[in-house]
N, C-alpha and C positions, 0 to 999 in steps of 0.2 A: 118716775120724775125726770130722769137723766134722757129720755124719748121727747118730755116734752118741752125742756129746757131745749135739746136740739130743733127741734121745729119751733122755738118760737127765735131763734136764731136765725132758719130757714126764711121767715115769712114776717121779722121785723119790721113792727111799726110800729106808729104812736099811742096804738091801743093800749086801755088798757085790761086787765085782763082777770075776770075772776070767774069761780064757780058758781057760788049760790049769791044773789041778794037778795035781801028782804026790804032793802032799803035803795031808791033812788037818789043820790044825792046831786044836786047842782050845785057845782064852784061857784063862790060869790068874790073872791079877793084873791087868787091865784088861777094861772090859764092850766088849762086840761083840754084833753080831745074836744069835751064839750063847747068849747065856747074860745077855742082857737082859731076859729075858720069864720069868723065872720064879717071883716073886712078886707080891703084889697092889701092892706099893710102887713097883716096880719100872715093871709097868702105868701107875700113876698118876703117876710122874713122865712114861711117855711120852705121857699125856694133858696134862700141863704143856707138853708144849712143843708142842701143839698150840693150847692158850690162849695161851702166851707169841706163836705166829704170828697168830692172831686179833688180838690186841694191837697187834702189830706192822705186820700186812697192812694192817688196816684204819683205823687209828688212830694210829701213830707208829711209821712208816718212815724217814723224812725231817724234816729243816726246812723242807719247803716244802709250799706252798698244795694240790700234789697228794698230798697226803696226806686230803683231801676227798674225792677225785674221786667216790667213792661214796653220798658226801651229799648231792648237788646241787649242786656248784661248776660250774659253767658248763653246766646243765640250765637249773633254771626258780627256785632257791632262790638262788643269786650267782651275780654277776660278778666278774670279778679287775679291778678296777680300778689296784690296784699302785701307790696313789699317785696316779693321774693323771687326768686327765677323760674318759679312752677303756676300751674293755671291750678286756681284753688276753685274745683266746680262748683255752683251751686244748686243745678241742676244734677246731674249725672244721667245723662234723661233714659237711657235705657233701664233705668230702677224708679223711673215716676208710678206711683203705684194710687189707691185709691185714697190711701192715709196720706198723700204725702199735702204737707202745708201749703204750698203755694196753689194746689186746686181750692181747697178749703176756706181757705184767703180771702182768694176772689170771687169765690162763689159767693161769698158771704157778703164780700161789699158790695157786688153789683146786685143782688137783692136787696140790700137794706133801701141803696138809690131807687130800684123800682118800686120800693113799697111805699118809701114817703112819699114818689111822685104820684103812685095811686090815691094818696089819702088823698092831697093837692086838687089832682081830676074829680076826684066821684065829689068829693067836698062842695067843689064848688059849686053844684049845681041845687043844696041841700038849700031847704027856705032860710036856715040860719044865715048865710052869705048873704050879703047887701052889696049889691055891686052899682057903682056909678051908673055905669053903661055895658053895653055886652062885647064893648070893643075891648075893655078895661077887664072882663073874666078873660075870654078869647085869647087874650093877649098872655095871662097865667097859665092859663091851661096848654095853651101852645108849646109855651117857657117849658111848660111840667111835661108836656106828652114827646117833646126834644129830649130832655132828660131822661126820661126810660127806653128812648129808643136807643142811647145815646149808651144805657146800661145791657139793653138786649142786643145790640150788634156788636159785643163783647162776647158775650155766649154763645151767641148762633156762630161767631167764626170761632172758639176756642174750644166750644163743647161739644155743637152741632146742633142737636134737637134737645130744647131744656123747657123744665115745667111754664106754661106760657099764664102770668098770672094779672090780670088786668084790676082787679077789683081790691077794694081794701081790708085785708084780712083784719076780722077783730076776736078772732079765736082761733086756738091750736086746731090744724088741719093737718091730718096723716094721709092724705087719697090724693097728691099729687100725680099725674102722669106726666111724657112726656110729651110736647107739639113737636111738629117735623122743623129741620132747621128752613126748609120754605115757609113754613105759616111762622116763624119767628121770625123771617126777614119780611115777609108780609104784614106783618104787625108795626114793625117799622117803619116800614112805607106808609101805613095809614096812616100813622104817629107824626110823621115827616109832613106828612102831605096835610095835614093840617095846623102843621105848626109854620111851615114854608107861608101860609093860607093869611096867618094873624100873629106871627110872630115882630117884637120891634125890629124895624133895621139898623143896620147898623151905626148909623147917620145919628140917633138920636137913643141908644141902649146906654146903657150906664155901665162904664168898665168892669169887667168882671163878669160880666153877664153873655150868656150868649144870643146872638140877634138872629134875625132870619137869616142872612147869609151863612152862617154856621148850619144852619137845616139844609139847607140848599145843599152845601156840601155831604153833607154826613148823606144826603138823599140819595145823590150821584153813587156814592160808594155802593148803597143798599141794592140802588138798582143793577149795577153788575152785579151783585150776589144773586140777583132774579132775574139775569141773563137780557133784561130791559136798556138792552144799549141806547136806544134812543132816547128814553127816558133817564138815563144818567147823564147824556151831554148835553139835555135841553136843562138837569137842573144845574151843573154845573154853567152855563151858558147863564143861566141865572145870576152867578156869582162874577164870574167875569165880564161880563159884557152887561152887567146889570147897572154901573154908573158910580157905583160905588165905592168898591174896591181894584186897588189894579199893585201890581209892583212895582216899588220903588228901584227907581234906575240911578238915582245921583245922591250925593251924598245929602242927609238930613236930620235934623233932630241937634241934641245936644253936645254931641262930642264931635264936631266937622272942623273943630280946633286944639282937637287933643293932641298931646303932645308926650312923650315919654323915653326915658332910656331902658327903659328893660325890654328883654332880660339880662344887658349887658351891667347897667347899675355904674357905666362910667362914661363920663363925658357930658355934653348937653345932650337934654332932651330934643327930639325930634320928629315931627309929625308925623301920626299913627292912624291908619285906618281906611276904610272904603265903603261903600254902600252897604256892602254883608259885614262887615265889623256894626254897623249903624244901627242894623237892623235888632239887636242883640245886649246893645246898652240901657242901661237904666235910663230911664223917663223917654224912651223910644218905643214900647214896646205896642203902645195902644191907636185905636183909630183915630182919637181925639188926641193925640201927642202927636198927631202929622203920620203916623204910620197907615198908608192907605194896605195894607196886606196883611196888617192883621184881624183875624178873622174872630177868634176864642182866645182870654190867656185868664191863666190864673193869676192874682191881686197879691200881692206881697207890701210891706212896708212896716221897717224897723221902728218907726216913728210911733204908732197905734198900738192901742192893746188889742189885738187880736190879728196883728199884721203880722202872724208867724215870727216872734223875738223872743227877748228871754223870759217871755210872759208864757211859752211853753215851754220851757227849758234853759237852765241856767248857762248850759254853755253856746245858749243862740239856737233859732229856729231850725226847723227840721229839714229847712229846703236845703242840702246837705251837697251838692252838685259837685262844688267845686271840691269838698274834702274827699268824698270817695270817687269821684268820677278825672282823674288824672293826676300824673306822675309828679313825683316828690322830688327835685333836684337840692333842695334846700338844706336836705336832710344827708348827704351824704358827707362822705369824707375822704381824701386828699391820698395820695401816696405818702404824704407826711405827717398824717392823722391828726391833720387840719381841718374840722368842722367846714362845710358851707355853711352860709348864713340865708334865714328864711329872709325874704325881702317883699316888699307891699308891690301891688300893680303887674299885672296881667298872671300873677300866679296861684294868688290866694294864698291857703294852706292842706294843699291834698296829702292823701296819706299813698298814693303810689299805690293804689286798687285798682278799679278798672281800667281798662288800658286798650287803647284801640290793638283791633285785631289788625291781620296784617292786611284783608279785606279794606281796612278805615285806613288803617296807615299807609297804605302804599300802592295797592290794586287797583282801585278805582279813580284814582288819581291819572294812572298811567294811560287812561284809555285815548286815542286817537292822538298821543302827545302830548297831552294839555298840563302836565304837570306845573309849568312856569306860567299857564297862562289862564288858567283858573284864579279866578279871586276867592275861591273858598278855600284852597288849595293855598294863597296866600302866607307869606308869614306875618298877616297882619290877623291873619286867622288860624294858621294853624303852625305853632311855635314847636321848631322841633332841632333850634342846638338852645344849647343852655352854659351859664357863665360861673363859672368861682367867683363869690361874692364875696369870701372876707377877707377882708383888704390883709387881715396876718400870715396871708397863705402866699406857699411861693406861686401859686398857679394863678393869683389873682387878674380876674379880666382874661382867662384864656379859657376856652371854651373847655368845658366838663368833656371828654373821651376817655372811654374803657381804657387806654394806657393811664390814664392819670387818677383814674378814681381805685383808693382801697381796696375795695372789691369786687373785680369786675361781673359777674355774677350778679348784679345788682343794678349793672346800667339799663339794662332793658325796663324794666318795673321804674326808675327813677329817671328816667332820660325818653321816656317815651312820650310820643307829640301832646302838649298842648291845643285841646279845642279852644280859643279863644273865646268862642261863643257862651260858653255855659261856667265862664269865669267874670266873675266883678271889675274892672278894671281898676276902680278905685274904689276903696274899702270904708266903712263907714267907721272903723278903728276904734273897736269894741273892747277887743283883747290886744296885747304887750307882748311880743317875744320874748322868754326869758335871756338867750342869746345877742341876738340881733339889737332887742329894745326896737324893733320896727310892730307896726302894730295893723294889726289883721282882725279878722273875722270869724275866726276858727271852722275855716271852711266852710259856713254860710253864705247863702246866694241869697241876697236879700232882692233882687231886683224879679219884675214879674217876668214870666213863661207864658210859650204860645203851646195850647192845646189844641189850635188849628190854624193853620198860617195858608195863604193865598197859591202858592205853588203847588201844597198836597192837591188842592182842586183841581190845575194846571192837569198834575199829574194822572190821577182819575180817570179826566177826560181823557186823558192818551191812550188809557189803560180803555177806556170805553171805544175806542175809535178803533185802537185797535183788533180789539174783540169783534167789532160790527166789519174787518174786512176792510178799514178807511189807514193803514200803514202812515201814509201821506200825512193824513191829517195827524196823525198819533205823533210825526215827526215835526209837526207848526208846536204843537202844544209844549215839546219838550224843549222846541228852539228858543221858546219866549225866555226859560227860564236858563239855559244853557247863555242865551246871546247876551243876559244881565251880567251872567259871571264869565265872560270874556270865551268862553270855551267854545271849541269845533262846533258850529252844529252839525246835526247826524240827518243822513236820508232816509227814505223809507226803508230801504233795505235793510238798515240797524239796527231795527227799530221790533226789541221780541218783548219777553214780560222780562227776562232778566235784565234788560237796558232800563225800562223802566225802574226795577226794584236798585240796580245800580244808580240812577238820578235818583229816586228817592234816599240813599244814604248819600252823596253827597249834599245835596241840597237840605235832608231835613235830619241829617244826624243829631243824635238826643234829643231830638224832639219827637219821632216820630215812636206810634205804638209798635215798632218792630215786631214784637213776638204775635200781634194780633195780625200784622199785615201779613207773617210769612205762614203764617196758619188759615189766614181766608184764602189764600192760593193755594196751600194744599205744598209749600215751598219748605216748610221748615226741616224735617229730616237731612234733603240736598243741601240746605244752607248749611246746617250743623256738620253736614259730613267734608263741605269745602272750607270754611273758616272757622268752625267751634275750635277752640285754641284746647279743649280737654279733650274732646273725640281724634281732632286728629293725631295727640301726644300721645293717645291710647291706644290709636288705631282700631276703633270699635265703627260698626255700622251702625247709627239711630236707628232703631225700630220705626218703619213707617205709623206705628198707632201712636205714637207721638205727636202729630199732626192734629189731632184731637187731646183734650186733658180727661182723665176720666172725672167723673159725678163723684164728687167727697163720700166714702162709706158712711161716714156719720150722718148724712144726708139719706140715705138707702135705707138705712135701717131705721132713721128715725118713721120712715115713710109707712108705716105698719096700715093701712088702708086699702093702698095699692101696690102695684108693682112700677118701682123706677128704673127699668133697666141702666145695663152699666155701658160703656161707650166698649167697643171691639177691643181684645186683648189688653185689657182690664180685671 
C-alpha cells in the first residue's frame, strides 16, 4: 500500500482511481473527471489551478524562508542569517542525499503541473469537448503544453534525464524509465513550438495568464539547452522586436509622485523613486497597467477571497517576501536599551533572514565603477543606512552603527541592504504594532510578481549570441539593459557567461530562478564555492554532483516495474 500511495504521488492527477467495478456510474449534480472537460470554461478553470499551483509551488507555500529556495536562498544570492551573526544552512549541500526534502519537494510539484496539463491536452481532443472553434482549443492546449514545458525545463536542468510522461495517467504505474535530458529538452521545444504557434499574445491575455510571448522566451532558453543558437535568438527576436514588448525607460505607472521620509521618519517627505523603483510597485506590475516588459507575473490581491490574504492564513498570505527575505533594523536596541520602533513604508516587517550575500551586497555593484551610477544600485532601491526611530531614544534620527547598537554582533543580520523591490511601499495596514502603534502587514507582500520579465529575454539572447561566437552582439543585448540603468556599458571583450550571470543578479535579483539557472550551466558548485556564506565559513569544497539533484528514493523504490536509475554520486 505504502508503494502505491508513492506512485500515485509520483504520477498525480485528477483520476480517479479504483480496483474492481461492477458498476459504471455517471455524475449527474457534481463534476468529476467525467464530465469536467467539456467546455472551454471548464478547460480554463483547469488551467486556473495550474497558475493557482505555480503561485503556490513557487512563491507562497509557506511562512517560511523556504519558500525562496528557488531564488537563490542559500546558493550564491542569500544567507539565512535568522537574526543572528551565523549563516544558518539550509542546504549544507555536500550532505544533499536521495531523502533529502527539497528533491522530493519539487519533484513532486513539478509532476502534479505536468500531469494536470496532460489531462488538459489528451482531454481536449476527447468527443466530450465542445469547442467553439479550433482556434479556442488551440489556444488551451497551447496554454497547457507551455505549462508542462514550463514544468520539464525544471527537470531537465535540475535532474538531468527524468521519466518523460506525456499522457494521462489514470492508474498506478510502477515501469517508469528515464528519457535523456536531450529528448526532455526536445520535448520542450515541441511543447514551445506549438504553444508560440496558438498561444494569446500578450496584447489581449488576461493577467495572470501566460501569453505567447512568455513561450517565446522560455523557447529561447530551451534552445540553448539544445545548442540551437539560431533558433534561440530568432525566438527571443520574437519577443523583442515582435511590437509588443519593450523596456520601460522613464518613469510610469502609479507612484511617479511618491513621496516619503523613510527610512529617516523625520522631516518632510521627499520624492522617491525611478524607472526600476516603477517597475516593482503595486498596480505596475502588468502589461495592461502600462508595464510594456512584463512578460508572466503571478496575481495577488488582499481584496478577494482567493487573492492569497487571511482567507489562507490568519496571520496574512503566504507571499512572505518581505518578512523572511531582508533585515530587521526595527527590532533592535540602543546602547541605552532603547527599543527601535517598527515603522510603515519601504520596510515592512522582516525578521532579519535572508540577507544579501556579499556577491548581492557589494561585488557586483563595483564592477567597472558603477556603484553611484547604477539605478538599481540606487538608494531608491537598495536601502543600506538605517535610522533610530524612537523619538525616546537618545540616538533618535541618527543613523543605526555597530558603535551605537546593543549588540554588535547583530548589525550584520539587522542592518543589511534593503532590496527595495520586493518590499510594499505602502502597506495596506492589516496588523498594529504593539510598540510603535504603526500598522503593517506582517511581512506580507501583497502586490503581484514577475515570473518572467523582458530583460531575462534580453539576457538569453546574449547568452545565445555569445554561444554562436557573435561577443559583439552578446554586448548590444546586455547594453539595452545596462544603458536603462545608467551603467558602463561593456565591450565585446567583457563579455563571458560570468558577466552575463553577473547582469542577471543585478537586474533580476528575487526574481530570477537562480538555483535552476546556476545548474543549467553546470555553475553552481563554483558559485557556492565563491559566495555560499556556509561553504565559504566552512571552508568545504561542494561536491561537483551537486550540480544535478538526485531522483527522491521514495520515487525509486516505489518504481518496482523498472529500473530508475539514480543521478552520479548519489
Amino acid at each position: 500500500m505504502k508503494k502505491i500511495l508513492i506512485a500515485f504521488i509520483f504520477i498525480s492527477s485528477c483520476s480517479l482511481i479504483s480496483c474492481k467495478r461492477s458498476l459504471t456510474e455517471t455524475p449527474l449534480d457534481f463534476y468529476s473527471p467525467e464530465n469536467s472537460y467539456t467546455n472551454k470554461a471548464q478547460f480554463e478553470s483547469a488551467l486556473a489551478d495550474i497558475y493557482l499551483k505555480v503561485r503556490t509551488y513557487f512563491y507562497a507555500n509557506t511562512d517560511a524562508a523556504e519558500n525562496y529556495d528557488m531564488l537563490g536562498y542559500d546558493a550564491d544570492f542569500a544567507d539565512n542569517l535568522n537574526g543572528t551573526n551565523s549563516v544558518i544552512p539550509f542546504f549544507r549541500w555536500n550532505t544533499i542525499n536521495a531523502d533529502n526534502n527539497f528533491s522530493s519537494k519539487w519533484w513532486g510539484r513539478l509532476y502534479k503541473i505536468i500531469a494536470e496539463a496532460n489531462a488538459i491536452i489528451e482531454r481536449a481532443d476527447l468527443p466530450a469537448a465542445k469547442w467553439g472553434s479550433d482556434a479556442d482549443k488551440n489556444a488551451i492546449v497551447g496554454e497547457a503544453r507551455f505549462l508542462r514545458a514550463f514544468a520539464y525545463h525544471f527537470l531537465a536542468n535540475m535532474w538531468g534525464g527524468v521519466p518523460l510522461v506525456l499522457t494521462e495517467t489514470k492508474a498506478p504505474k510502477f515501469d517508469y524509465v528515464r528519457a535523456g535530458q536531450t529528448e526532455i529538452y526536445q520535448q520542450c521545444k515541441d511543447d514551445l513550438t506549438f504553444a508560440t504557434q496558438y498561444m494569446i499574445p500578450i496584447t489581449t491575455q488576461t493577467m495572470g495568464r501566460a501569453p505567447r510571448e512568455a513561450a517565446y522566451s522560455l523557447l529561447c532558453e530551451i534552445n540553448i539547452c539544445l545548442k540551437d543558437y539560431t533558433g534561440a535568438i530568432k525566438a527571443a527576436d520574437a519577443v523583442i522586436q515582435g511590437g509588443n514588448c519593450k523596456l520601460m525607460t522613464a518613469r510610469f505607472g502609479k507612484w511617479t509622485a511618491f513621496t516619503t521620509n523613510a527610512p529617516l521618519y523625520q522631516g518632510p517627505a521627499k520624492p522617491w523613486g525611478d524607472v526600476y523603483f516603477d517597475l516593482f510597485q503595486d498596480g505596475n506590475f502588468n502589461f495592461k497597467e502600462g508595464n510594456a516588459e512584463a512578460l508572466w507575473n503571478i496575481e495577488q490581491s488582499p481584496t478577494i477571497l482567493g487573492g492569497n490574504n487571511t482567507d489562507v492564513n490568519a496571520s496574512g498570505g503566504f507571499f512572505v517576501m518581505e518578512r523572511w527575505w531582508g533585515p530587521k533594523p526595527w527590532a533592535l536596541t540602543d546602547l541605552n536599551d532603547k527599543p527601535n520602533f517598527l515603522q510603515d513604508t519601504l520596510m515592512g516587517r522582516p525578521n532579519g533572514a535572508l540577507t544579501a550575500t556579499k556577491y548581492i551586497d557589494t561585488l557586483i555593484w563595483q564592477y567597472k565603477g558603477d556603484w553611484n551610477n547604477d539605478l538599481r544600485n540606487s538608494p531608491f532601491n537598495v536601502i543600506r543606512t538605517y535610522y533610530w526611530s524612537n523619538p525616546a531614544g537618545a540616538f533618535y534620527g541618527q543613523p543605526i552603527t555597530r558603535a551605537n547598537v546593543k549588540d554588535p554582533a547583530l548589525f550584520r543580520a539587522y542592518c543589511a541592504p534593503t532590496f527595495v523591490k520586493g518590499v510594499g511601499v505602502v502597506h495596506y495596514k492589516k496588523f498594529q504594532d504593539a510598540t510603535s502603534k504603526q500598522w503593517h502587514d506582517n511581512g506580507r507582500t501583497y502586490k503581484n510578481w514577475y515570473i518572467m520579465r523582458l530583460p531575462e529575454t534580453y539576457l538569453l539572447r546574449a547568452e545565445a549570441k555569445l554561444a554562436a561566437g557573435d561577443p559583439g552582439g552578446a554586448a548590444s543585448d546586455i547594453n539595452v539593459i545596462r544603458t536603462r540603468a545608467h551603467a558602463t556599458p561593456v565591450v565585446a571583450g567583457d563579455v563571458t557567461i560570468d558577466l552575463i550571470l553577473d547582469e542577471r543578479a543585478r537586474e533580476l535579483y528575487m526574481e530570477e530562478f537562480r538555483l535552476n539557472t546556476l545548474m543549467r550551466l553546470g555553475k553552481l558548485p563554483e558559485y557556492l564555492k565563491k559566495y555560499n556564506g556556509d561553504v565559504i565559513a566552512n571552508g568545504y569544497i561542494p561536491d561537483p554532483k551537486v550540480n544535478k539533484l538526485p531522483i527522491p528514493n521514495s520515487v525509486i523504490q516505489a518504481n518496482t516495474g523498472a529500473e530508475l536509475t539514480q543521478n552520479t554520486g548519489y
